[in-house]
N, C-alpha and C positions, 0 to 999 in steps of 0.2 A: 504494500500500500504506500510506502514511504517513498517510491522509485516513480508510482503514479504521479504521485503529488510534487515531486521532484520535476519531472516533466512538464504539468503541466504548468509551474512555476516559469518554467523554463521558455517553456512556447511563451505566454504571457508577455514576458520580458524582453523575448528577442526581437525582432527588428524589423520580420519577414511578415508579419501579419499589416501592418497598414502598407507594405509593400503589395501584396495581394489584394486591397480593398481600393489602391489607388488601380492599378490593371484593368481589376472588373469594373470601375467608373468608366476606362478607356473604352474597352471592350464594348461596355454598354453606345458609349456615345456613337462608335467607330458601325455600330449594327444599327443606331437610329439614321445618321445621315446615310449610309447605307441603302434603309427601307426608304426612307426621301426620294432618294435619285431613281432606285425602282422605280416607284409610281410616277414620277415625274417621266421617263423617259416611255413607262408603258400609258401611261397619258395622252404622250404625244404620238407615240407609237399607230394608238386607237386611235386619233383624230385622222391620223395619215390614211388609213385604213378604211377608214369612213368616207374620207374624200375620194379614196382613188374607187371604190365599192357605188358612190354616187352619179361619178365620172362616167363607169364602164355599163349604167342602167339607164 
């Protein structure tokens, strides 16, 4: 039990945990602008699609 606690003392204290919280902030932002451009580009995509679908009737 003393080597648990010992540990977890450990993690706690080291360095590597706001390390990994600052990442997944990254992460997160790096997959919202991501999903943006998506929709953005299949937005226009549709629009394209529409005209030329308009065009050829």
């Amino acid at each position: 039990m003393t080597k648990f606690a010992n540990s977890i003392k450990k993690f706690l204290v080291s360095e590597d945990g706001p390390t990994a919280v600052e990442y997944a902030v990254m992460l997160a932002l790096i997959i919202v602008v991501c999903l943006a451009a998506v929709s953005t580009v299949g937005t226009s995509a549709n629009d394209k699609f529409t005209e030329v679908g308009n065009y050829l009737t």
